[in-house]
C-alpha positions in Angstrom: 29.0 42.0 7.9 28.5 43.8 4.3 30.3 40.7 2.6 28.6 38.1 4.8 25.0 39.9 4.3 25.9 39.6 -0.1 27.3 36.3 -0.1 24.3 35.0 1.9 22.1 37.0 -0.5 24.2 35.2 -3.5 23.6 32.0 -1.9 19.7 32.1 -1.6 19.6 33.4 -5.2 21.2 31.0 -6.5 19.4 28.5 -4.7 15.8 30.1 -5.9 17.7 29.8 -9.7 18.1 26.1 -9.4 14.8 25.2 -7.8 13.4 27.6 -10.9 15.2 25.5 -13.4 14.6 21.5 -12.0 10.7 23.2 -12.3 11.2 24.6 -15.4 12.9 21.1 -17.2 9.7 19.3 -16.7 8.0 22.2 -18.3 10.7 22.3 -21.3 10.2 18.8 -21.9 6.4 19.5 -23.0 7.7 22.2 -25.2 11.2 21.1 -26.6 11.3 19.6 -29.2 14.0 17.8 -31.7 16.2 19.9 -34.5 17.5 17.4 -36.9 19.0 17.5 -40.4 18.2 13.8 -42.6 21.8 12.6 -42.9 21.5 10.8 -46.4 20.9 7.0 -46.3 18.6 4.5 -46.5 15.8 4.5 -44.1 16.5 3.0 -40.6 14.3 2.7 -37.3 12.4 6.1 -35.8 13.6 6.5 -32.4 11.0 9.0 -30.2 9.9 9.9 -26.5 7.2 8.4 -25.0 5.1 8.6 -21.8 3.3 5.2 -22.5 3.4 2.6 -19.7 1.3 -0.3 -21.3 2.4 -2.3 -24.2 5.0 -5.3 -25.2 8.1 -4.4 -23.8 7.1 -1.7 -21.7 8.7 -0.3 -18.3 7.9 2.8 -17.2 5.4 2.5 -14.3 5.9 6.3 -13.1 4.5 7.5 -16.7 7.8 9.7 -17.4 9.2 10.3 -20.9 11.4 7.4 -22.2 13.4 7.0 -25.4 11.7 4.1 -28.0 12.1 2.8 -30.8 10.5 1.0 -33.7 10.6 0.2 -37.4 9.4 2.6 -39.8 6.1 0.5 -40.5 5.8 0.9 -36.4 6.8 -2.9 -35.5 9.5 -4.3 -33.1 9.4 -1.5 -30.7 12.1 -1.4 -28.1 12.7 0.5 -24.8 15.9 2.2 -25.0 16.1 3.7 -21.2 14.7 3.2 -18.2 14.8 5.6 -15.4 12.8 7.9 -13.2 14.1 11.3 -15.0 12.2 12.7 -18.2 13.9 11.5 -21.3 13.1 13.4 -25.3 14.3 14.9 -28.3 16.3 11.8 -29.4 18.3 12.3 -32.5 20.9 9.6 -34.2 23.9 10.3 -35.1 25.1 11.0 -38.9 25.8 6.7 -39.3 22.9 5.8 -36.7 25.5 4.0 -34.2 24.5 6.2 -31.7 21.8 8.7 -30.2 21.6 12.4 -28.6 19.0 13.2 -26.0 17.7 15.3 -23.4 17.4 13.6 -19.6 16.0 16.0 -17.4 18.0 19.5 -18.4 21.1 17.6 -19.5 22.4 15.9 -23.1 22.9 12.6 -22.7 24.8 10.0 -25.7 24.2 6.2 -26.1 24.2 3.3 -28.6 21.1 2.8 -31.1 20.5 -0.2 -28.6 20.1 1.9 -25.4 23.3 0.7 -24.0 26.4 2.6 -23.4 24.6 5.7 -21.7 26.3 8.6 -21.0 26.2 12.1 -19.4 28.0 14.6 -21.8 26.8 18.4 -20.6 26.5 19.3 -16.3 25.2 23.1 -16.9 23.6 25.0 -14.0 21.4 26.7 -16.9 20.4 23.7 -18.5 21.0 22.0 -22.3 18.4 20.6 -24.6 17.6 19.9 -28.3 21.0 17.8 -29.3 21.7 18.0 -33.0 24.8 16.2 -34.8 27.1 17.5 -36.8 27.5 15.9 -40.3 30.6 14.5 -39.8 29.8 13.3 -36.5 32.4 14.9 -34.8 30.1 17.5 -33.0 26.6 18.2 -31.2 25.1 21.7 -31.3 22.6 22.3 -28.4 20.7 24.7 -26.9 21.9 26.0 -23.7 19.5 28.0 -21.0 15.8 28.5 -21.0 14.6 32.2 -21.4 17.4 34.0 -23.1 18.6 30.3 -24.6 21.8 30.1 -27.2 23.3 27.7 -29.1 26.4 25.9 -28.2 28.2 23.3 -29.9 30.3 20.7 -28.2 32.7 18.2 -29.5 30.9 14.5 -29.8 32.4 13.1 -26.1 31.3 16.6 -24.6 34.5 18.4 -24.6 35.2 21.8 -25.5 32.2 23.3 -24.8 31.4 26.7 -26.8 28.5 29.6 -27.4 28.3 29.4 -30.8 24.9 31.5 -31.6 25.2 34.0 -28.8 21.8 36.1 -27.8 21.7 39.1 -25.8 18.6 41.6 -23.8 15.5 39.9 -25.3 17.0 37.5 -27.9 16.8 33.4 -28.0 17.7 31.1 -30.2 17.0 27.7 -29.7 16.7 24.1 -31.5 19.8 23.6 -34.3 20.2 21.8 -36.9 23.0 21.4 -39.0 22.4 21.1 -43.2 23.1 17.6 -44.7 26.8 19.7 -45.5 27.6 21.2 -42.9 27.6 24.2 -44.2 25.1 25.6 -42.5 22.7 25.7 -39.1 19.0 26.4 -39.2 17.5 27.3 -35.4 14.5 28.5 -33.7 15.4 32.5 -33.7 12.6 34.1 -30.9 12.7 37.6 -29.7 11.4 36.9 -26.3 9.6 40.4 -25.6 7.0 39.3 -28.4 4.8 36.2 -27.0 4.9 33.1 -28.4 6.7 34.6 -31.5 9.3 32.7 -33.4 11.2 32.8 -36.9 13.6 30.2 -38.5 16.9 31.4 -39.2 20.2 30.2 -40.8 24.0 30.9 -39.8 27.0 29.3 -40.9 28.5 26.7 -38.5 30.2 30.1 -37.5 27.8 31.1 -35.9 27.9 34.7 -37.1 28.5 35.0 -40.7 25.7 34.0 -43.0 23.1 35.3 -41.2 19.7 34.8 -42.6 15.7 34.8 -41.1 13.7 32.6 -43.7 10.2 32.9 -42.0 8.7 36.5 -41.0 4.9 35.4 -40.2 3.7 37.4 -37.0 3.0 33.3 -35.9 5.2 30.8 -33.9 7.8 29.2 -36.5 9.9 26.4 -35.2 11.4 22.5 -35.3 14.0 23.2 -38.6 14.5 20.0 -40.2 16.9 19.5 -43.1 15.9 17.3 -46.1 18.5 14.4 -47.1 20.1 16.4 -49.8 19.9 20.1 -47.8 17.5 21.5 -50.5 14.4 22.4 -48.4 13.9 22.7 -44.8 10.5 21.6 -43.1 9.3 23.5 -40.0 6.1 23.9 -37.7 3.7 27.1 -37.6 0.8 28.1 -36.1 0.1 30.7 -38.5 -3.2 28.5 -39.4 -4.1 29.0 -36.1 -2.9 25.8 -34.8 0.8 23.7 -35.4 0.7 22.4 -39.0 4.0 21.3 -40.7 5.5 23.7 -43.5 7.8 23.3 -46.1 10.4 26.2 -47.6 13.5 26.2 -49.9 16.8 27.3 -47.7 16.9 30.2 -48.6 13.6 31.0 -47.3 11.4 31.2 -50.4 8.1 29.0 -51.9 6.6 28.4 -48.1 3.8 25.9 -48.6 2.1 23.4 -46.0 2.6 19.8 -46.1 0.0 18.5 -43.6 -4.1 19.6 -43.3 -5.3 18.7 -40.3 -7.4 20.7 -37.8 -5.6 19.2 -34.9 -1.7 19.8 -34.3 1.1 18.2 -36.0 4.4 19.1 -35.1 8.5 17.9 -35.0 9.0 16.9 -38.6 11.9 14.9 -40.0 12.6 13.8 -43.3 13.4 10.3 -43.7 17.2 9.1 -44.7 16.2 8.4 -48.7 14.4 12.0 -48.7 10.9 10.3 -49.9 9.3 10.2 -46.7 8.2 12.6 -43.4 8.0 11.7 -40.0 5.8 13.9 -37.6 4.2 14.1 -34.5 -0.1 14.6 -33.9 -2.7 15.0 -32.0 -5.2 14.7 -35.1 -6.5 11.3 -33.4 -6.7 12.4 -30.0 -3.4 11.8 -28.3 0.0 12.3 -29.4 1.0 9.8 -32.1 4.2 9.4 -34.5 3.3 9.6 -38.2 4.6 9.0 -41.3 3.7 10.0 -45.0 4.8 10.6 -48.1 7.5 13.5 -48.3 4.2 15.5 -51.0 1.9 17.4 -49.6 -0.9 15.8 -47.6 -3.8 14.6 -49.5 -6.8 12.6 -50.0 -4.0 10.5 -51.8 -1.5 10.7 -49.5 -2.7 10.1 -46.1 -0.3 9.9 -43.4 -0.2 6.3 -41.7 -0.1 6.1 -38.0 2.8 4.3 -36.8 1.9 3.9 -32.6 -1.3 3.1 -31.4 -0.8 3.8 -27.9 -2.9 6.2 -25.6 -0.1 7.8 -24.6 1.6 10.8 -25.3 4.5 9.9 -28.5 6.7 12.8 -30.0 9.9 13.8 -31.0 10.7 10.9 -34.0 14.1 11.5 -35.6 15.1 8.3 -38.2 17.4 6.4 -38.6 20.3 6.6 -41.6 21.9 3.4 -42.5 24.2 2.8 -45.1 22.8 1.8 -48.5 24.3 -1.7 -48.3 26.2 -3.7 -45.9 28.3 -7.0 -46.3 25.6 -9.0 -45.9 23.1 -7.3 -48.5 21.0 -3.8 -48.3 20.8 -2.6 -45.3 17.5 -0.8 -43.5 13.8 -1.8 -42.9 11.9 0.0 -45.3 
């Protein structure tokens, strides 16, 4: 009766675990958002998540997340999927063939065109924030919600592996490898402290080289690598709302790249290394955003690239190779 009375107990546990977690994805995908490094190239399309369901092209009556995409002046958008389950934090692959996102709790792969979809992670716990590896051979992710890690998995989804391991009130969350590979910025967060984050650095290890580059009392997340590795943006709140910050890799000469009173958030350098991509609120709703990789100015006003009412986020661009048989390759 003993072992009947436990495994019953098991049973209903596990069951209140997996209703907790298909509530908490929906709640994960308003906070998660994309860790990418710039692979070097020229500039390609900006893929992002959007809730719209209006426009040209447009097909998502419910009002869920979908992946889009669009050139980096903001023309020619395209629908990349289609279905009833909330899909974010797209990020292309090191030669933009392909993409890495988040469908509901799970990483999904397809081609830049949409097609080809595919289911790489089935985790009772849940895995988010897809980030390829340089050499395309891998994708770090974050695996769990409170208490999250870092895992990396081969590019097909095999050989799954902790690779940042977190333990009591630890979490680290959103990687991103450098342009080299030789190292992997993430959202560090001891969990106890609310709504309290760092950036940190390990190498691809994920022990050695251990490094936290931000120690502001304020929420520090979203590493993104520039083309060349050099600097790493990031968003804080340490202005009392998200603005997006700029640091050298080791940690030193923080400075702020946008001035807005309203939010902006998920940077992303583009593929040349001249340009940023970011989410905002700073008209109303969410919008994608792009502006000159200086510091925001009265000279260097960020454009905005969708003009939707809807809620747009997570960009990650697009790196092309600098020519093609045909010519130069890109849109910019």
């Amino acid at each position: 009766m003993a072992e009947i009375q436990g495994h019953t107990a098991r049973t209903l546990a596990t069951l209140l675990l997996a209703a907790l977690l298909a509530a908490c994805a929906l709640v994960f995908a308003a906070l998660s958002g994309p860790a990418e490094a710039a692979f070097p190239g020229k500039n390609g399309k900006i893929v992002f998540a959007s809730n719209r369901t209006t426009g040209a092209g447009v097909h998502s009556p419910s009002g869920d997340y979908e992946i889009f995409a669009m050139t980096s002046a903001g023309t020619g958008l395209v629908q990349l999927t289609d279905n009833s389950a909330a899909d974010y934090g797209p990020a292309y692959s090191p030669d933009g063939s392909r993409v890495a996102f988040v469908r509901g709790d799970d990483v999904y792969v397809m081609n830049a065109d949409g097609t080809g979809q595919r289911r790489l992670t089935n985790a009772f716990e849940g895995s988010y924030d897809p980030a390829y590896s340089p050499d395309g051979t891998s994708i770090a992710f974050t695996r769990g919600l409170s208490n999250a890690e870092v895992w990396v998995m081969d590019a097909d989804g095999a050989n799954e592996r902790a690779l940042v391991e977190t333990w009591g009130q630890a979490s680290a969350r959103k990687p991103a490898y450098s342009p080299d590979g030789s190292m992997l910025a993430f959202e560090c967060r001891d969990v106890a402290v609310a709504f309290h984050s760092d950036v940190c650095t390990v190498r691809p290890d994920g022990v050695t080289g251990w490094k936290q580059l931000t120690t502001d009392f304020a929420a520090d997340t979203d590493p993104a690598w520039s083309n060349l590795g050099g600097t790493i943006l990031f968003t804080s709140e340490r202005d009392g709302h998200e603005e997006i910050y700029i640091m050298n890799t080791d940690g030193t000469n923080q400075g702020r790249e946008t001035n807005s009173s309203k939010n902006s958030r998920h940077p992303i350098f583009s593929p040349d290394g001249g340009k940023i991509s970011f989410a905002s609120d700073r008209d109303g709703d969410s919008d994608i955003y792009v502006m000159s990789a200086s510091p925001e100015s009265a000279t260097n006003t960020p454009v905005k690239l969708t003009q939707n009412g809807a809620d747009d986020r997570d960009p990650d661009w697009q790196p092309l190779p600098q020519c093609t048989k045909t010519g130069t390759a890109g849109d910019d």
